[in-house]
C-alpha positions in Angstrom: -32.9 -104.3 -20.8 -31.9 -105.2 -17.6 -29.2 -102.8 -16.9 -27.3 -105.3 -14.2 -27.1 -101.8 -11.1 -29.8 -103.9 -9.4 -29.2 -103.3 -5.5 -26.3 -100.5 -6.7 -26.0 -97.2 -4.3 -26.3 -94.6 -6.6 -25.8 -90.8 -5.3 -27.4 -87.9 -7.8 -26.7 -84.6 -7.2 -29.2 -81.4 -7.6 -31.7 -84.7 -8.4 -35.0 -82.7 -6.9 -35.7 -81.5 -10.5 -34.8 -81.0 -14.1 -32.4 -83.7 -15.5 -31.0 -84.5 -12.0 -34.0 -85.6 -11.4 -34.8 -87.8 -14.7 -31.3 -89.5 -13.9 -32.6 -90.3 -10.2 -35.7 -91.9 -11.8 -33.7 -94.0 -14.0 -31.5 -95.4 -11.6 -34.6 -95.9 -9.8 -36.4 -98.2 -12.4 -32.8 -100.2 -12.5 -33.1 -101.2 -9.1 -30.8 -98.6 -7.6 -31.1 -97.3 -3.9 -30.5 -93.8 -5.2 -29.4 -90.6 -2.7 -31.4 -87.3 -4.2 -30.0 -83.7 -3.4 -30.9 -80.6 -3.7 -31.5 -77.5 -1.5 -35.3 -77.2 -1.0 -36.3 -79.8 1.6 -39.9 -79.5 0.6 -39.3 -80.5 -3.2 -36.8 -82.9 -2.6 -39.1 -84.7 -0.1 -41.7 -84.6 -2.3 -39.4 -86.0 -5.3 -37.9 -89.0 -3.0 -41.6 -90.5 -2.5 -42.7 -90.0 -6.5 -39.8 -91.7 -7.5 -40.3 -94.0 -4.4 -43.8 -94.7 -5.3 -43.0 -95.0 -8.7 -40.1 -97.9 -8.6 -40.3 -99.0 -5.4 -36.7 -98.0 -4.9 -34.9 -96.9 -1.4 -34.8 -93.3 -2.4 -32.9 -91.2 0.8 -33.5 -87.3 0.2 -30.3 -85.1 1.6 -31.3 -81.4 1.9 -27.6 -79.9 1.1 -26.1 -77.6 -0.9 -23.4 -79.5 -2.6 -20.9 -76.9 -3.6 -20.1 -77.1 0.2 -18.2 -79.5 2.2 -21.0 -80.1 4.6 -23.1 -80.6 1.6 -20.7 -83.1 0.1 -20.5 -85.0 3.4 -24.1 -85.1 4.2 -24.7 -87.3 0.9 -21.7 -89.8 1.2 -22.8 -90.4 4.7 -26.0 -90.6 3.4 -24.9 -93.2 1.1 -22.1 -95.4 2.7 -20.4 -97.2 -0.2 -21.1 -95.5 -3.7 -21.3 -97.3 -6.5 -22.7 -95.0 -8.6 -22.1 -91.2 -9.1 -23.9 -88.4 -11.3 -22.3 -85.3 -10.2 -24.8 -82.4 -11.4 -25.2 -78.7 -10.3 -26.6 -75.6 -11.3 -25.0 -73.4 -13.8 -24.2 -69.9 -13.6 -26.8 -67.4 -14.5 -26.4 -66.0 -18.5 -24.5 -62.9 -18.0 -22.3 -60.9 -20.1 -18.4 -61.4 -19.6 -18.1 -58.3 -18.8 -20.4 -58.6 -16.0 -18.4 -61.3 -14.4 -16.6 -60.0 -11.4 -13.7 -61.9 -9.5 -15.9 -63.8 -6.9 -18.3 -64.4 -9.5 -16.4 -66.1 -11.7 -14.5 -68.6 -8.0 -18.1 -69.5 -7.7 -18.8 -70.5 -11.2 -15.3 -72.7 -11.0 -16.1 -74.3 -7.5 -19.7 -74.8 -8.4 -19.6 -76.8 -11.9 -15.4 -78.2 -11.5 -14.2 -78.2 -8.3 -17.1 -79.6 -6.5 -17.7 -82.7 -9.1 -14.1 -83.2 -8.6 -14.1 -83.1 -4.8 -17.2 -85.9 -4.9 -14.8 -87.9 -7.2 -11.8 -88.1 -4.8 -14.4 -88.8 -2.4 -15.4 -92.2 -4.1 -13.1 -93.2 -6.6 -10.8 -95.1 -4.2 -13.9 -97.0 -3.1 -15.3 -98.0 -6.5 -11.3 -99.1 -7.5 -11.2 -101.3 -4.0 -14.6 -103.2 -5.4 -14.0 -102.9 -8.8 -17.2 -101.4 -10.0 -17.8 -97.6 -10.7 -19.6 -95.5 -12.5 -19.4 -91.9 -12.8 -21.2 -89.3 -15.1 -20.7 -85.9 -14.8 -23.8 -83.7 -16.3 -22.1 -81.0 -18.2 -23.2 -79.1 -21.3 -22.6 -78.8 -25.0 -21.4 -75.7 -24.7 -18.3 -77.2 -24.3 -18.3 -77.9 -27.3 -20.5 -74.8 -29.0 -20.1 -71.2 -27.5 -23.4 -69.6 -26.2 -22.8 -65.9 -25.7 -24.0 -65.6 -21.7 -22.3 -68.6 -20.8 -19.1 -68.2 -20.9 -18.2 -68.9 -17.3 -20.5 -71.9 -17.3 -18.9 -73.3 -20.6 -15.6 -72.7 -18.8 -15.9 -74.2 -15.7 -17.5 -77.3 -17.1 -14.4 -77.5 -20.1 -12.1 -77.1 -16.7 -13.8 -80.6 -15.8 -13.7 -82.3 -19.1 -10.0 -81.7 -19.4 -8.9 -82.1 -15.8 -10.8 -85.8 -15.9 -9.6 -86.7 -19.2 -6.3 -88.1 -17.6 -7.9 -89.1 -14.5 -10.3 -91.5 -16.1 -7.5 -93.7 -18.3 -6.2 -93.5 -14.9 -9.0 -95.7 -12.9 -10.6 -97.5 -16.2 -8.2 -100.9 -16.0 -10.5 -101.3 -12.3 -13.3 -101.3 -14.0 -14.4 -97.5 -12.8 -15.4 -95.3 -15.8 -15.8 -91.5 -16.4 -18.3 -90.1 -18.7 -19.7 -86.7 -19.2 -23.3 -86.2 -20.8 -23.6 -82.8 -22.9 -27.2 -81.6 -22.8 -28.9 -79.0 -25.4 -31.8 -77.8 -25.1 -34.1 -79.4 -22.7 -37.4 -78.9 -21.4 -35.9 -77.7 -17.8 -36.8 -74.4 -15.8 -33.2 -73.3 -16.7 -34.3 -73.4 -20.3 -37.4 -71.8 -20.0 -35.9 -69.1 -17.9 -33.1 -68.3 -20.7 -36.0 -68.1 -23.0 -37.5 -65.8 -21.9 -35.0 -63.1 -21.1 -34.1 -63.5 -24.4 -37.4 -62.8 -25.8 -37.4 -60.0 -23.4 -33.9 -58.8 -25.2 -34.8 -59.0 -28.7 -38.6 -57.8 -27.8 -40.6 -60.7 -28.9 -43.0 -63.1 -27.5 -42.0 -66.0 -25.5 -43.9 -68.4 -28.0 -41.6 -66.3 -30.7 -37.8 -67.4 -28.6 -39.7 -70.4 -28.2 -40.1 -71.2 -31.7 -37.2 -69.9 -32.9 -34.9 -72.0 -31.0 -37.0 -75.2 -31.4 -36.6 -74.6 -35.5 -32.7 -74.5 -35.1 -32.6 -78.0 -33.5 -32.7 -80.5 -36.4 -34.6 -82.9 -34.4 -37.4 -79.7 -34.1 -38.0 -80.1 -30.8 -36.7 -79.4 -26.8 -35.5 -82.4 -24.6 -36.9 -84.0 -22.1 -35.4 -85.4 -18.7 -36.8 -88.5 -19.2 -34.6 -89.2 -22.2 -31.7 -87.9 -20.8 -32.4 -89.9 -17.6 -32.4 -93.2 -19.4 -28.9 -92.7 -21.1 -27.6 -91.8 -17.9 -28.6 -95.0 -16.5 -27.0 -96.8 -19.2 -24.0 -95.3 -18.9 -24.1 -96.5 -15.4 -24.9 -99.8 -16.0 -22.8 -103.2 -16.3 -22.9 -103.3 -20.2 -20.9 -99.9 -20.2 -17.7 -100.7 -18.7 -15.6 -100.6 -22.0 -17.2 -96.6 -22.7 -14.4 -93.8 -20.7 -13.7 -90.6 -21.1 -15.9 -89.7 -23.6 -18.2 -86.9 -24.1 -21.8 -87.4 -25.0 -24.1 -84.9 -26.8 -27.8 -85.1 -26.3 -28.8 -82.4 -28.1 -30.9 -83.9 -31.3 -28.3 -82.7 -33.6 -27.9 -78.9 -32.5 -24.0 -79.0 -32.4 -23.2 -79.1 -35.8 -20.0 -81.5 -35.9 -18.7 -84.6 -38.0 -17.0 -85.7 -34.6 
C-alpha cells in the first residue's frame, strides 16, 4: 500500500534501536526523510546508513538526549518543518515503589510525559498551518494492565494519554491526529533485560522467564520491531486521518479486555 508520506519529514525519537528504530525504518520504506535520535553517536550512525542503504531515504542521525531542551532543539532544527512525529523514550528501570525516591520519580514524569509533550507544542502549530500531521506517541500497555516494577513508567505514560486526550479533539478538524501505540512484549533489549532479572528473582533459568512469559501471550510468542514499525507508519500515513485519540495495543492479545 502506498501509504501517501512520500517526501514527508518525519522525526523519531530514541530511533537508534528497539521499536524506535522499526518505526524509523518504516517511514523510511514510505518515502519519508526521517530524523533518528538517540544518545550513542556510534549506533545511531551506524542505524542512519542501514536504514539509508536499505530505502534509500534521507536519514539525518541527531546525537541528543531528548529529555533535554538542547536535545529537543537539536532534532527540530535538524528537521525544519515536521510533518511527522513519533515521540519515544526510554522507560524507567523496574523498581519497587518503594524504591522510588522524589527525583526519581521528576525524572520518570519529564522523561515519558513532559518531554513528548514539549516536542508536541513544538510542532503542532506547524502541522495545523499546513494541514497535515501526524503524531504517535510510543507508550505501553501498562496503561492499561499493571506490571508490578513499573509503576512510575505506567504512570508517567497514563499522565500522557490523559493530558492528550483533550488536546487531540482539539487539533483533529486540521487534519492533525494523535495516537498512542501500546506495546507488550517485544523482542527489545528492554525486554530481554526485565527477563532476566526476573529469572534471577524467582531463581530460574532465563530460557525458564523466557518461556513462561511467551506461554501467557495468546499469540505464544514475543514482538518484533518490525511489526510494530509498520503500524506506526500507517498510522502516520494519509489513509489515517479519520483515527484520533485512540489507544492501540500491540500485544498479541496479552491484555485481556473486551474493549
Amino acid at each position: 500500500m502506498d501509504l501517501g508520506i512520500s517526501g514527508k519529514t518525519a522525526i523519531v525519537c530514541a530511533s537508534s534501536r528497539g521499536l524506535g528504530r522499526g518505526c524509523a525504518e518504516a517511514l523510511a520504506e514510505a518515502g519519508c526523510h526521517v530524523v533518528i535520535n538517540g544518545r550513542d553517536a556510534d549506533v545511531l550512525a551506524r542505524t542512519a546508513k542501514e536504514i539509508a542503504d536499505a530505502s534509500g531515504a534521507k536519514i539525518t542521525p541527531v546525537a541528543a538526549d531528548v529529555a533535554t531542551a538542547d536535545g529537543q532543539k537539536a532534532l527540530l532544527d535538524a528537521a525544519g518543518d515536521v510533518d511527522i512525529l513519533v515521540n519515544n523514550n526510554a522507560g524507567p528501570p523496574l523498581r519497587d515503589f518503594r524504591q522510588l525516591d522524589r527525583q526519581a520519580m521528576i525524572d520518570g514524569a519529564i522523561g515519558n510525559m513532559v518531554t513528548p509533550i514539549e516536542m508536541i507544542q513544538a510542532v503542532a502549530d506547524g502541522m495545523i498551518e499546513r494541514q497535515f500531521g501526524r503524531i504517535v506517541n510510543i507508550t505501553s500497555l501498562t496503561v492499561k494492565m499493571p506490571v508490578p516494577g513499573l509503576d512510575l513508567s505506567s504512570a508517567a505514560r497514563a499522565g500522557l494519554t490523559a493530558f492528550l486526550a483533550g488536546v487531540s479533539r482539539q487539533i483533529a478538524g486540521n487534519n492533525v491526529t494523535i495516537n498512542n501505540i501500546l506495546p507488550g512484549k517485544m523482542e527489545t533489549d528492554r525486554l530481554r533485560a526485565n527477563i532476566k532479572a526476573g529469572a534471577e528473582k524467582a531463581g530460574i533459568s532465563v530460557d525458564e522467564m523466557r518461556a513462561q512469559q511467551i506461554n501467557a501471550i495468546p499469540a505464544k510468542r514475543f514482538g518484533n520491531a518490525a511489526e510494530f514499525g509498520q503500524a506506526c507508519a500507517f498510522l502516520c500515513s494519509a489513509h489515517a486521518g479519520y483515527i484520533t485519540g485512540q489507544n492501540i495495543l500491540i500485544d498479541g492479545g496479552l491484555v485481556p479486555a473486551a474493549f
